[in-house]
DSSP file (Angstrom, degrees, kcal/mol; ACC not computed):
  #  RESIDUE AA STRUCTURE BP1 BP2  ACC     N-H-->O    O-->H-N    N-H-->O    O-->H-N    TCO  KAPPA ALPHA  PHI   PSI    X-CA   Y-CA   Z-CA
    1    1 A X              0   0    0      0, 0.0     2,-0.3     0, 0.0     0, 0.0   0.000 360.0 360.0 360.0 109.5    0.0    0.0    0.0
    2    2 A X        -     0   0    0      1,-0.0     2,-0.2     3,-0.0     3,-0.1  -0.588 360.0-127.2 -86.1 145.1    2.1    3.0   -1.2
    3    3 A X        -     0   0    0     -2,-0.3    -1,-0.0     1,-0.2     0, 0.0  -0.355  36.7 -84.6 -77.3 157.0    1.4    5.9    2.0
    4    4 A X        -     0   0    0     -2,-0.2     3,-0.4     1,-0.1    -1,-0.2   0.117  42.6-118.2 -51.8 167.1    0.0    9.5    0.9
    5    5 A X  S    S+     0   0    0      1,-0.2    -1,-0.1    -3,-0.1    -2,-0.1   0.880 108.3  58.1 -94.7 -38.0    3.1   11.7    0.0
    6    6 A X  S    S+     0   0    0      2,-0.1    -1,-0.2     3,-0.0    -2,-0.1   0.453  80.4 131.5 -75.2   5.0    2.6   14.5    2.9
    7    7 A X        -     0   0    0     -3,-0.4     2,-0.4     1,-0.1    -4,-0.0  -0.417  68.7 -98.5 -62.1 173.4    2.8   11.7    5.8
    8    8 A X        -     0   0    0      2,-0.0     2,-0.4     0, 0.0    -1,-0.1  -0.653  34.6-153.9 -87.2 126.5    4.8   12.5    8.3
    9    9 A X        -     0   0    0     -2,-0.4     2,-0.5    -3,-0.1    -3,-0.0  -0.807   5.0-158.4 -99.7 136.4    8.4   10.9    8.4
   10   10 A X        +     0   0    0     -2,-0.4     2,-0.2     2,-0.0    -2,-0.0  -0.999  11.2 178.7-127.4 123.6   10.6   10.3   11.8
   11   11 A X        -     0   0    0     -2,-0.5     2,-0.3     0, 0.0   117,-0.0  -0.611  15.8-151.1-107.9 174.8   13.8   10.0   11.5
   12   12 A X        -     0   0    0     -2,-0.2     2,-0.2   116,-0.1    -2,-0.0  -0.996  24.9-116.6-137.6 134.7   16.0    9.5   14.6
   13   13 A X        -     0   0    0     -2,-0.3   115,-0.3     1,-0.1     3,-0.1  -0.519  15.8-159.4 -60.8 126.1   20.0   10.9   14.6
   14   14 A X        -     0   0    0     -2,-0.2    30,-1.8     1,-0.1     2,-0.3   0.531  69.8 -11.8 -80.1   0.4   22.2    8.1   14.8
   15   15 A X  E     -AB  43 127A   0    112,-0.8   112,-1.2    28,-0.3     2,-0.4  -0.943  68.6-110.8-168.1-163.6   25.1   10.3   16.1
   16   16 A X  E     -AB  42 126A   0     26,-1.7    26,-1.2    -2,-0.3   110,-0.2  -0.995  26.1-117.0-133.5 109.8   26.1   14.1   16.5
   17   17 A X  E     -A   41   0A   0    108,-2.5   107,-3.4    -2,-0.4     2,-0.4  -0.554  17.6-160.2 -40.8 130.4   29.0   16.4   14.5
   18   18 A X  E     +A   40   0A   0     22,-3.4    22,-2.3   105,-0.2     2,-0.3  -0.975  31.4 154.8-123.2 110.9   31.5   17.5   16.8
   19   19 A X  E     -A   39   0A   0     -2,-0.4   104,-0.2    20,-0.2    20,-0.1  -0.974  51.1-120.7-148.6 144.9   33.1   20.7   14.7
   20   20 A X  S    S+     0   0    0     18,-0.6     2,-0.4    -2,-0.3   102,-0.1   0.872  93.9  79.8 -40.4 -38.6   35.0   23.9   15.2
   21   21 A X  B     +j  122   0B   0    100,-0.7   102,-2.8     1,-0.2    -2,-0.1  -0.582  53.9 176.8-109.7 139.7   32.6   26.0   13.6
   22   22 A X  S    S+     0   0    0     -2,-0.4     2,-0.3   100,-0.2    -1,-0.2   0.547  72.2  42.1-115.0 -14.6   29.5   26.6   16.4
   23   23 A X  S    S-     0   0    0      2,-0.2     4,-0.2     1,-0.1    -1,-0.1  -0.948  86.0-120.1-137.8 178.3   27.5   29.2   14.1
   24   24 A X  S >  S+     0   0    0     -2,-0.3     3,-1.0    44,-0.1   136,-0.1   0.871  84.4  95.5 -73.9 -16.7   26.7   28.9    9.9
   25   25 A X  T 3  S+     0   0    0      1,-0.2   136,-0.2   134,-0.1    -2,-0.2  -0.424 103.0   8.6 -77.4 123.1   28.8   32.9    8.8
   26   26 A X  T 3  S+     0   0    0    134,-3.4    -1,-0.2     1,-0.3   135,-0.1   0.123  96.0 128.3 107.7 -23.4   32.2   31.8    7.8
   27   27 A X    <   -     0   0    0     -3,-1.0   133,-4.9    -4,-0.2    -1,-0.3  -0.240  70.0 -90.1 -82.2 150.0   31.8   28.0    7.8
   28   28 A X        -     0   0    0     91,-0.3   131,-0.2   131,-0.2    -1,-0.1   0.106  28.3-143.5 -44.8 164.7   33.0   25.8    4.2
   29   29 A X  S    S+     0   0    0      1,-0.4     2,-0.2   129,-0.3    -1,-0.1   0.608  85.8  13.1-107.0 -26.3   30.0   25.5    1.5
   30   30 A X  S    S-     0   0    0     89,-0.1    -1,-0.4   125,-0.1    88,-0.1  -0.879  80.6-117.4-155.2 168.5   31.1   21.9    0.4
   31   31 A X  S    S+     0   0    0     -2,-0.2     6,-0.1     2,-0.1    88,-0.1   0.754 118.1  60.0 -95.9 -20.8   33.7   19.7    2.3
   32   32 A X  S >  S+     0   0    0      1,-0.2     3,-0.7     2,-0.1    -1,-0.1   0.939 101.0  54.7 -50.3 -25.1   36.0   20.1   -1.5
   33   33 A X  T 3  S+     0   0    0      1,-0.2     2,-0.4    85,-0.1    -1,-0.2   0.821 122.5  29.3 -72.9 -31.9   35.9   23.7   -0.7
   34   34 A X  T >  S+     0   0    0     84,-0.2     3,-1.5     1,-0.1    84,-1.0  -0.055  70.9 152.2-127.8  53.1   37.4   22.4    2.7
   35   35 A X  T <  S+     0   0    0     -3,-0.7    70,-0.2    -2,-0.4    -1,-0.1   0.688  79.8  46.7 -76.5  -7.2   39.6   19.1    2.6
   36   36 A X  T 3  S+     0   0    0     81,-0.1    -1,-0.3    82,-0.1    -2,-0.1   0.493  83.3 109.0 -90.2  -1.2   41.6   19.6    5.0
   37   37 A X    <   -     0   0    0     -3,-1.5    81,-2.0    -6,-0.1    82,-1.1  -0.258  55.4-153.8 -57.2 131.0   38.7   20.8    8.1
   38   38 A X  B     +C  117   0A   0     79,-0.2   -18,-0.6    80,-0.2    79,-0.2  -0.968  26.3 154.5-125.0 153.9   38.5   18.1   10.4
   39   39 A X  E     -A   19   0A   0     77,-1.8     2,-0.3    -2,-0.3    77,-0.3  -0.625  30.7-120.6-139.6-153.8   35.6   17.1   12.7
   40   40 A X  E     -A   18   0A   0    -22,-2.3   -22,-3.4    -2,-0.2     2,-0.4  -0.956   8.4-135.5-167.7 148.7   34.2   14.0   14.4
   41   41 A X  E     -AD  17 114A   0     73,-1.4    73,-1.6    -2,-0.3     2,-0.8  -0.915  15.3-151.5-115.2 134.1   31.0   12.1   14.3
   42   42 A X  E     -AD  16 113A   0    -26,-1.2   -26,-1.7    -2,-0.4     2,-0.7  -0.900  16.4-156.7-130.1  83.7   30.1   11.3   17.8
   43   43 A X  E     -A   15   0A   0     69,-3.1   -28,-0.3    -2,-0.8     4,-0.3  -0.660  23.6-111.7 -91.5 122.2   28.0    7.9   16.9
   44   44 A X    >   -     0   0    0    -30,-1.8     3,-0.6    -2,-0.7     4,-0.2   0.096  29.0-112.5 -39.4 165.7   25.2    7.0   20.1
   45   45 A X  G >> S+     0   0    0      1,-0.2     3,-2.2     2,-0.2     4,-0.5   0.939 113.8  60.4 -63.0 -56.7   26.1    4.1   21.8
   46   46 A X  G 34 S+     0   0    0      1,-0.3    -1,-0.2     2,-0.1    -2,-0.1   0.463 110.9  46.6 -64.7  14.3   22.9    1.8   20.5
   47   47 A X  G <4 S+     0   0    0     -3,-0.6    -1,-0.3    -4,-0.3    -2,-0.2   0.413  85.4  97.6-135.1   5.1   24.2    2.4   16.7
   48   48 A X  T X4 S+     0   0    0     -3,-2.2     3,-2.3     1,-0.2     4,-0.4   0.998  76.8  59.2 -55.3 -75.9   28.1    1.6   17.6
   49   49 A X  G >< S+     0   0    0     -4,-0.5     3,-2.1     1,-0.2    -1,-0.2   0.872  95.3  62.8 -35.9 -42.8   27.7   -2.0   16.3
   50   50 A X  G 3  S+     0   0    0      1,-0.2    -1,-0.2    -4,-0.1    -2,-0.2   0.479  86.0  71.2 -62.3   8.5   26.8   -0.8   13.0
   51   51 A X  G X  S+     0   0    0     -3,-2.3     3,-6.4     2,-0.1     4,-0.5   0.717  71.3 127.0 -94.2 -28.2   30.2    0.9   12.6
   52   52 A X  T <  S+     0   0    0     -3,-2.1    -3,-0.0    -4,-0.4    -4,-0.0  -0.231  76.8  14.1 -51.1 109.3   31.7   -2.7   12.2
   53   53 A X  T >  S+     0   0    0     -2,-0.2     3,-1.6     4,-0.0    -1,-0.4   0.207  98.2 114.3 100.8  -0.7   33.9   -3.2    8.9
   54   54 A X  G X   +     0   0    0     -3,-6.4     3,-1.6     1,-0.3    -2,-0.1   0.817  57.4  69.4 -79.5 -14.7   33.8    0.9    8.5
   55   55 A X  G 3  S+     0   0    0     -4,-0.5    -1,-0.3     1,-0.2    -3,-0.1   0.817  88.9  79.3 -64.6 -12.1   37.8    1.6    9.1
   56   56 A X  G <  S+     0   0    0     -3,-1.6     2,-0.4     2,-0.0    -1,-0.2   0.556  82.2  71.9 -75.0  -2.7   37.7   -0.3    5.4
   57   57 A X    <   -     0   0    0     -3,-1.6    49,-0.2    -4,-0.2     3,-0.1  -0.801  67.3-150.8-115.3 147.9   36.8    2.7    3.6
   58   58 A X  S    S+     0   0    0     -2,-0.4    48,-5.4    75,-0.2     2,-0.5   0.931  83.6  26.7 -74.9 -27.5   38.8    6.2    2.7
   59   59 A X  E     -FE 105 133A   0     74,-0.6    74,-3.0    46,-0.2    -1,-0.2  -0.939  62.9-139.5-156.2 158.2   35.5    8.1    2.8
   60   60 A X  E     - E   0 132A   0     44,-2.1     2,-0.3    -2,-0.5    72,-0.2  -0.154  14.4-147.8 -70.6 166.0   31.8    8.8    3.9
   61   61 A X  E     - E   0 131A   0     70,-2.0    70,-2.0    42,-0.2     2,-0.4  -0.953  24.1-161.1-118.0 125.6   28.8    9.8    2.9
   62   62 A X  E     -GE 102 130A   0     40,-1.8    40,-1.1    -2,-0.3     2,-0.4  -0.787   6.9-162.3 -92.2 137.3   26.8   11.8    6.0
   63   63 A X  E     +GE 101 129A   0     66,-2.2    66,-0.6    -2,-0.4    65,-0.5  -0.944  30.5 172.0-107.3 107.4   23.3   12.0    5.5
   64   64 A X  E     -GE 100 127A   0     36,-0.9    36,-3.1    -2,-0.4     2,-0.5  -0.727  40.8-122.0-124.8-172.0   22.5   15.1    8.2
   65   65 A X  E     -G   99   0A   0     61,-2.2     2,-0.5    34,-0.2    34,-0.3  -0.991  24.9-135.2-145.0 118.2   19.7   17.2    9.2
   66   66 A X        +     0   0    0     32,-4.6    29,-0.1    -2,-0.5    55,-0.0  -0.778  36.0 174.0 -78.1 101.3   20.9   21.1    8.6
   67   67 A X        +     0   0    0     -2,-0.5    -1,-0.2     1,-0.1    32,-0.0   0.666  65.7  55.8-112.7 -19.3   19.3   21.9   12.3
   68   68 A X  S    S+     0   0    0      1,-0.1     2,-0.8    54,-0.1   -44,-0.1   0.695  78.6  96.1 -42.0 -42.2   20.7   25.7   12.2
   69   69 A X        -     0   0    0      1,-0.1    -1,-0.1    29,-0.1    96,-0.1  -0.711  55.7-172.7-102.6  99.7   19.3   26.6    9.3
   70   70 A X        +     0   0    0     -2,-0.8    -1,-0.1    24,-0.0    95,-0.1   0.794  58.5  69.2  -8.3 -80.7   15.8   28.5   10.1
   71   71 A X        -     0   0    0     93,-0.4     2,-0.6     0, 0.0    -2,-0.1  -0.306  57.5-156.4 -82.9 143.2   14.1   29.0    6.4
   72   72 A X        -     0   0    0     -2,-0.1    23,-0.3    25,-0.0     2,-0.2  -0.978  27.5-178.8-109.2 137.3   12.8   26.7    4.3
   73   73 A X        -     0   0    0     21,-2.7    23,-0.2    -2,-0.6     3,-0.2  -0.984  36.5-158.4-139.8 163.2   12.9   28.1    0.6
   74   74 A X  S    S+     0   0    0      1,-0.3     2,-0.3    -2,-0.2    14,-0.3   0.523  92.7  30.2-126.3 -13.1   12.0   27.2   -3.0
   75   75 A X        +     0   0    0     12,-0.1     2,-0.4    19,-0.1    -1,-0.3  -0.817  69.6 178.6-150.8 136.2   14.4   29.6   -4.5
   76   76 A X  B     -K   85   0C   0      9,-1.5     9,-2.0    -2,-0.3     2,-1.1  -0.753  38.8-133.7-105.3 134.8   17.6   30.8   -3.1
   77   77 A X        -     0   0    0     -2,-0.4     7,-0.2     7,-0.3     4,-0.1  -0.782  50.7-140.7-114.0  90.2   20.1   33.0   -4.3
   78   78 A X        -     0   0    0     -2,-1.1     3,-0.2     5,-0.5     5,-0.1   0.210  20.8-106.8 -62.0-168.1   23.3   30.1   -3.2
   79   79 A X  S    S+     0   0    0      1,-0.2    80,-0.1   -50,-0.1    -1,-0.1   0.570 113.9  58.2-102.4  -2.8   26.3   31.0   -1.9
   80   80 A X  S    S+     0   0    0    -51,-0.1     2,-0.2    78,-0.1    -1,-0.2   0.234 113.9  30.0 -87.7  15.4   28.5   30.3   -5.2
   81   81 A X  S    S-     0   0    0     -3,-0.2    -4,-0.0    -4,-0.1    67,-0.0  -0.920  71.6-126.3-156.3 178.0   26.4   32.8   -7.4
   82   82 A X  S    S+     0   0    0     -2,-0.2     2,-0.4     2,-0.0    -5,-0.1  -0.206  78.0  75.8-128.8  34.7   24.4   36.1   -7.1
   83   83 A X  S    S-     0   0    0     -5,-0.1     2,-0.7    -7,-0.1    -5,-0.5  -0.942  82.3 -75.2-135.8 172.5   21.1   35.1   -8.7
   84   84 A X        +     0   0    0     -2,-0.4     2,-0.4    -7,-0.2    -7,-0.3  -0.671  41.3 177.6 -32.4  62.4   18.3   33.3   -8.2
   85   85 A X  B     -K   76   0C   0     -9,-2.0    -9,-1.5    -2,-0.7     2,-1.1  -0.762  35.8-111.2-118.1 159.6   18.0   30.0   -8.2
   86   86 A X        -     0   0    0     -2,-0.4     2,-0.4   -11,-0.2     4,-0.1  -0.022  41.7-127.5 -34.5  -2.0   15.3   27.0   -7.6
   87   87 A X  S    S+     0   0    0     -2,-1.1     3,-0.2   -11,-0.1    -1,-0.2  -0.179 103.6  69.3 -51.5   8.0   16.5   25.5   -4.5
   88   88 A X  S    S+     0   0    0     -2,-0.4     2,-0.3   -14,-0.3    -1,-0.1   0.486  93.5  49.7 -74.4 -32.7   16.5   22.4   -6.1
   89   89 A X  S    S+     0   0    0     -4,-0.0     2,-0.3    58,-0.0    -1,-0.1  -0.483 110.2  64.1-102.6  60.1   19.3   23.0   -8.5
   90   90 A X  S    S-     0   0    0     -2,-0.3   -13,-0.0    -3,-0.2    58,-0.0  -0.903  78.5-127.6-167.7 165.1   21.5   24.3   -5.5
   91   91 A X        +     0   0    0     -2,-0.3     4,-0.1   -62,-0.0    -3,-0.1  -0.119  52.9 157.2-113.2  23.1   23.0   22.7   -2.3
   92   92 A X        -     0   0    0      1,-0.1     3,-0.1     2,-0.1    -2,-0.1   0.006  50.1-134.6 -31.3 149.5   21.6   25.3   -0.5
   93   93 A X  S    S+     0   0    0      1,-0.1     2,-5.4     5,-0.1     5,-0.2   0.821  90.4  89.5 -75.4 -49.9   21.0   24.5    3.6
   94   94 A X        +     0   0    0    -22,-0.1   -21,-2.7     4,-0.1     2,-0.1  -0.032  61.7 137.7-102.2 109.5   17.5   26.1    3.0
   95   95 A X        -     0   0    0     -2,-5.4     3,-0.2   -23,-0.3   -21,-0.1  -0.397  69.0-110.3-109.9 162.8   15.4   23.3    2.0
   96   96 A X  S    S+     0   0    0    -23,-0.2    -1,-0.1     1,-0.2   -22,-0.0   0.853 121.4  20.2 -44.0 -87.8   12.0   21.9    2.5
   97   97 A X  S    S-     0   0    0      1,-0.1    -1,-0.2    -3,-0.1   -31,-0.2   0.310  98.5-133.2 -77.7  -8.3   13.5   18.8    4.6
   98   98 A X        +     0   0    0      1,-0.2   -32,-4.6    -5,-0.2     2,-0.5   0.863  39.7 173.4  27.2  63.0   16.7   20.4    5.4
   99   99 A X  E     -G   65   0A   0    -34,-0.3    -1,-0.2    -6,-0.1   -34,-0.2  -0.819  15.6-163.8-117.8 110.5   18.7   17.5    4.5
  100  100 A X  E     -G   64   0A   0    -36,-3.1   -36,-0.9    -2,-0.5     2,-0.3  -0.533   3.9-169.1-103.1 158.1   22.4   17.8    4.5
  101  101 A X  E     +G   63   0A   0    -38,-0.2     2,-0.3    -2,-0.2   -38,-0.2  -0.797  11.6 179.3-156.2 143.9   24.8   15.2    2.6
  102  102 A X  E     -G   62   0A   0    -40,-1.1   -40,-1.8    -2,-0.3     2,-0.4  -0.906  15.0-149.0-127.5 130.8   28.5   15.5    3.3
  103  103 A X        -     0   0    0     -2,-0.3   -42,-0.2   -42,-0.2     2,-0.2  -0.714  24.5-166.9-141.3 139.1   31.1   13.5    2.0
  104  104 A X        -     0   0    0     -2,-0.4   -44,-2.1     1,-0.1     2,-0.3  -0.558  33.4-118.6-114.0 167.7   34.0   12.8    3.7
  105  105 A X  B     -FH  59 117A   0     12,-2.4    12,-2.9   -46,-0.2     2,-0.4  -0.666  34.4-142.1 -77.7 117.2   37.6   11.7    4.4
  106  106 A X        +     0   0    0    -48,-5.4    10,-0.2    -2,-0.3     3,-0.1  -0.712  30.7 165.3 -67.6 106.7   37.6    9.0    6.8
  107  107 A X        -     0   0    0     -2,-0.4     2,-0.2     1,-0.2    -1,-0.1   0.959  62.0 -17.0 -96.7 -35.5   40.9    9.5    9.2
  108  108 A X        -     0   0    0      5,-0.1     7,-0.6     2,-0.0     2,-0.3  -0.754  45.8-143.3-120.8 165.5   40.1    7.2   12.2
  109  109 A X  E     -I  114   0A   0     -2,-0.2     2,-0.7     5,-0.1     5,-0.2  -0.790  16.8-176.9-153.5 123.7   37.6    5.3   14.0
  110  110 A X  E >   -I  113   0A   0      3,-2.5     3,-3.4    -2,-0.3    -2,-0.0  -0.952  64.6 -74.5-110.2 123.2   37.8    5.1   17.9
  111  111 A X  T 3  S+     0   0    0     -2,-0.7    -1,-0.2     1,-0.2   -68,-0.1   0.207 121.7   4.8  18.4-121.6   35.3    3.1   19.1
  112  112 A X  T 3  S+     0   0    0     -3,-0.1   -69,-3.1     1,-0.1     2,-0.7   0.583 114.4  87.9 -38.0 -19.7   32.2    5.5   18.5
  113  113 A X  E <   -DI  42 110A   0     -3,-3.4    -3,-2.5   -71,-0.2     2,-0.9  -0.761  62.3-152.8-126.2 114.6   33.7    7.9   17.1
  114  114 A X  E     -DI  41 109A   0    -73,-1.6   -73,-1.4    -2,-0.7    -5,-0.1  -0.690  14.0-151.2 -92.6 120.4   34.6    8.7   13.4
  115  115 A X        +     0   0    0     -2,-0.9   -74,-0.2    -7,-0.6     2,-0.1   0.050  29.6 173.6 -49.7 168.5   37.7   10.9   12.7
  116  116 A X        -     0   0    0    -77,-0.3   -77,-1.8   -10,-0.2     3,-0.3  -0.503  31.8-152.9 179.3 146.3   37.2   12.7    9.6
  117  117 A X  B     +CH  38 105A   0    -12,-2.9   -12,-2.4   -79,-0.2   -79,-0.2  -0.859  68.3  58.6-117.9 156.7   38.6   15.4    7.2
  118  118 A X        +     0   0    0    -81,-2.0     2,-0.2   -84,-1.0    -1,-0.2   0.288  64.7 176.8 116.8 -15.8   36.5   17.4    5.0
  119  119 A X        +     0   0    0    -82,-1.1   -91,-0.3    -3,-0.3    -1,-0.2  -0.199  36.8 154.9 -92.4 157.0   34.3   19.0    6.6
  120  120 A X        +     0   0    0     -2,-0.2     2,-0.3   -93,-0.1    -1,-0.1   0.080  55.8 109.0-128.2   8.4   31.5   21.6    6.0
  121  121 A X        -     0   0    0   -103,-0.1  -100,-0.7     4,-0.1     2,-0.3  -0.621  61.5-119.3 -97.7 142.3   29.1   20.8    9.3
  122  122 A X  B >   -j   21   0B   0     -2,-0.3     3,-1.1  -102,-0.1  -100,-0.2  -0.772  41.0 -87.4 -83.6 143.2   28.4   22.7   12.4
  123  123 A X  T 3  S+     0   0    0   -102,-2.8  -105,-0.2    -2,-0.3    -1,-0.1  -0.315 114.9  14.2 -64.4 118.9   29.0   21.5   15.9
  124  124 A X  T 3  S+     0   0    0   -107,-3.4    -1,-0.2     1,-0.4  -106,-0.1  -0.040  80.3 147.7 108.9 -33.7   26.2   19.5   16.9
  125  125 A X    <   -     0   0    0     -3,-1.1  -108,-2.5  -109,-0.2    -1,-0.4  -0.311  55.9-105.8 -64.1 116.9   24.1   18.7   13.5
  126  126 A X  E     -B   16   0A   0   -110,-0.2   -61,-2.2   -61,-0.2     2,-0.2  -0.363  21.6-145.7 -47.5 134.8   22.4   15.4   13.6
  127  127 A X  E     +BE  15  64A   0   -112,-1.2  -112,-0.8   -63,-0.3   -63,-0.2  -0.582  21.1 175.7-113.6 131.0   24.0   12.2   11.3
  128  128 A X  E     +     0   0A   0    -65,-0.5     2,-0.3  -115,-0.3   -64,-0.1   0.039  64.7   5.0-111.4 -17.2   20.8   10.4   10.3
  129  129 A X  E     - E   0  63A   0    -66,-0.6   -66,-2.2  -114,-0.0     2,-0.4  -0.892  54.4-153.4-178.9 142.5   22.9    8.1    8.3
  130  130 A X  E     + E   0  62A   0     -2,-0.3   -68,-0.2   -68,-0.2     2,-0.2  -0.927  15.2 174.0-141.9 129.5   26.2    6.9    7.2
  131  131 A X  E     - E   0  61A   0    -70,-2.0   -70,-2.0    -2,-0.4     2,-0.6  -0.706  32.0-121.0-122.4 158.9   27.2    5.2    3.9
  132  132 A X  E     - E   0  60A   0     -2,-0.2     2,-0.5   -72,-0.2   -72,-0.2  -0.844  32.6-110.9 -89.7 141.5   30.5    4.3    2.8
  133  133 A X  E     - E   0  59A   0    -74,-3.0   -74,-0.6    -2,-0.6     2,-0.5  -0.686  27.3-172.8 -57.2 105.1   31.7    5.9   -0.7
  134  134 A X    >>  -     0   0    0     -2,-0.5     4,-2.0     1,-0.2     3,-1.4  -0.844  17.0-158.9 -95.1  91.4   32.0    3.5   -3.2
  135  135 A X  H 3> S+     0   0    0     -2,-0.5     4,-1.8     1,-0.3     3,-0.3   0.755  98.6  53.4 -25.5 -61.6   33.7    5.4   -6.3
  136  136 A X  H 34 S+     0   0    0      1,-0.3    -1,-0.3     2,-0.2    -2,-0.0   0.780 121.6  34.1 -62.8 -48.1   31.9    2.0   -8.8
  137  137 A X  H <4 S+     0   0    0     -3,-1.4    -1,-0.3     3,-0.0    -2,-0.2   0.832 130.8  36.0 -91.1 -36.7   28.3    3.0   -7.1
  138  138 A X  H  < S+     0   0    0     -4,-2.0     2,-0.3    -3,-0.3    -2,-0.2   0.880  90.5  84.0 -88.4 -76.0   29.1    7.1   -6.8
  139  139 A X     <  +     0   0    0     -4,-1.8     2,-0.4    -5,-0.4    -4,-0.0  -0.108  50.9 177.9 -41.9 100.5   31.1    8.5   -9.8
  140  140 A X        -     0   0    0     -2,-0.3     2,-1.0     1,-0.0    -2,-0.0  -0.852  31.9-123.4-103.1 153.3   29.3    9.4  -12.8
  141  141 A X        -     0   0    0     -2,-0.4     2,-0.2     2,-0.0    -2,-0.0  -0.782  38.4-178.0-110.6 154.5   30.4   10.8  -15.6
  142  142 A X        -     0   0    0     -2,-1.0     3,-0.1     1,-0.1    -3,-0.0  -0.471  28.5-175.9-120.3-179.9   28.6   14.0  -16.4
  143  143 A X  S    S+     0   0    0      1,-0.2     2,-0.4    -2,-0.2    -1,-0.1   0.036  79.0  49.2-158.8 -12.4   28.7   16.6  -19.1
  144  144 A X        +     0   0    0      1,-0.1    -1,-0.2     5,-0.0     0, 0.0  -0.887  43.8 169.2-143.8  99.0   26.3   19.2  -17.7
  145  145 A X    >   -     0   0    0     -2,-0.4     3,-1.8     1,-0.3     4,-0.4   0.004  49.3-118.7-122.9  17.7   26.5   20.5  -14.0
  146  146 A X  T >  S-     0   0    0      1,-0.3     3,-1.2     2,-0.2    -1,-0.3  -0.275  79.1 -30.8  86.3-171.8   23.5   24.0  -14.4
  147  147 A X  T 3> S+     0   0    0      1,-0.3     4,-0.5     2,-0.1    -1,-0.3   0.297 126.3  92.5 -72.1   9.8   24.9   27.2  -13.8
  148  148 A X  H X> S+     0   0    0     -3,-1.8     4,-1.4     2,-0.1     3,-0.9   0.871  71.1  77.0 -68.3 -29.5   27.4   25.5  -11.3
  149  149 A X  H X4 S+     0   0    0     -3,-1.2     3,-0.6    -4,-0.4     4,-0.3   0.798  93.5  44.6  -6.5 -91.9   29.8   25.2  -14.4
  150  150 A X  H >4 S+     0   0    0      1,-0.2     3,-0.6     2,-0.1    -1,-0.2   0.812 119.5  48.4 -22.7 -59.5   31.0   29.2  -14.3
  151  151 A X  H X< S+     0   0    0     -3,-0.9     3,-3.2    -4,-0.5    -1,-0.2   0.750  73.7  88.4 -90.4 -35.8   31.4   28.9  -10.5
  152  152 A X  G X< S+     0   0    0     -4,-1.4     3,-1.2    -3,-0.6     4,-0.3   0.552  84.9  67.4 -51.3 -21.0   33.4   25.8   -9.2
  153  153 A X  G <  S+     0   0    0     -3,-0.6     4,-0.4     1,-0.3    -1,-0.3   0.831  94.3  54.6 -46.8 -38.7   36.6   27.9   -9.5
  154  154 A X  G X> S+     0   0    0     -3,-3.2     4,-1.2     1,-0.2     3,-0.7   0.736  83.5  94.4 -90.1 -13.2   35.6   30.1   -6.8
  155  155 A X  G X4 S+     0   0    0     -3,-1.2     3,-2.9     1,-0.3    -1,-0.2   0.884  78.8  62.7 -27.9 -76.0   34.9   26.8   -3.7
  156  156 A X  G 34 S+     0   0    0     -4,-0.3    -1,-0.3     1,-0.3    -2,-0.1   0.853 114.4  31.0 -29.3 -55.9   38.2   27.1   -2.2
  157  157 A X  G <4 S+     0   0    0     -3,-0.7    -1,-0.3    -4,-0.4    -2,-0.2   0.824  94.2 105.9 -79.3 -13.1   37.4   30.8   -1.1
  158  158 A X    <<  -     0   0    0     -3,-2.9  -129,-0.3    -4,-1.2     2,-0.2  -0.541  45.2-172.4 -93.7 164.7   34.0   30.9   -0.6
  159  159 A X        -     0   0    0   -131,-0.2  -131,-0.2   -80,-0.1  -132,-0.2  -0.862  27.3-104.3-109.2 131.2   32.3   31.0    2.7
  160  160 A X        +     0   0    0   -133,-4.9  -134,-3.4    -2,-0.2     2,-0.3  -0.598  40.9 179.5 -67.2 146.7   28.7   30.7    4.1
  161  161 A X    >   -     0   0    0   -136,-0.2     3,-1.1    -2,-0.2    -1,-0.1  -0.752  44.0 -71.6-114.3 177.5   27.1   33.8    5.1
  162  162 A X  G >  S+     0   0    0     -2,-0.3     3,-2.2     1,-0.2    -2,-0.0   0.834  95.2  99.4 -60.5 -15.8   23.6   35.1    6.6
  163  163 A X  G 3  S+     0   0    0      1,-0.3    -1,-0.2     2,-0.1   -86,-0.1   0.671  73.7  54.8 -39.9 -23.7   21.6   34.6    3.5
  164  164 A X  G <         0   0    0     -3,-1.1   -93,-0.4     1,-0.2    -1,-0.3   0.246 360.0 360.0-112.1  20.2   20.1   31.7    4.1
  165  165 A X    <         0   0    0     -3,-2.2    -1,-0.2   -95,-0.1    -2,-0.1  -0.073 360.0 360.0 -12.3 360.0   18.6   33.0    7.5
């Protein structure tokens, strides 16, 4: 029986980001922008087994829940351009579902706790989920990336700011 599309979904965090950066002005845009930024994923105790076989991979995928970010919007003017765009063709933070995905360099794993370089999260945003990056499952090759094309030059410098307030 497929469910109505507006039900209500509950997710539950399996762990926490632990990061330098405690508000969103200043903070990376993408974790390429930022490969050397390190944090930690602080995974609860009852989701620790599920870590088992993860020191085999160089990097993550975070699924997180952008818990900072206020507005929800359907078009955004991102933080690599100065126009307008759908918030669907953007990695904007403000989204309907506010639904982050990160992915990152795996450095360590201490028990609970995943080491990691890369990062573009705030201290404290909820991990709903974490997949390993498989390059064979991940990697496309593309031809078309939208008005990001023009911009990618500029990642390394840019920064988040209040816009998306």
């Amino acid at each position: 029986m497929n469910a109505p599309a507006r039900d209500e979904i509950v997710l539950r965090p399996v762990g926490v980001v632990r990061s330098r950066f405690t508000e969103a002005t200043g903070m990376p845009i993408q974790t390429a922008g930022a490969p050397e930024e390190t944090g930690r994923v602080e995974v609860h105790p009852e989701f620790v087994p599920g870590l088992r076989d993860i020191e085999g991979f160089d990097y993550l995928i975070l699924i997180t829940r952008l818990h900072a970010c206020e507005n929800e919007k359907l078009e955004v003017v991102p933080f690599l351009d100065d126009a307008s765009h759908g918030v669907f063709a953007t990695r904007a933070p403000a989204r309907p579902n506010r639904l982050g995905l990160s992915i990152v360099r795996l450095t360590a794993v201490e028990g609970g706790i995943l080491h990691f370089s890369g990062n573009d999260m705030m201290d404290g945003t909820p991990v709903l989920d974490i997949k390993p990056y498989v390059p064979r499952f991940d990697v496309r090759e593309i031809g078309r990336v939208g008005w990001f094309g023009a911009r990618l030059e500029r990642l390394p410098d840019t920064r988040s700011d209040d816009r998306m307030r």
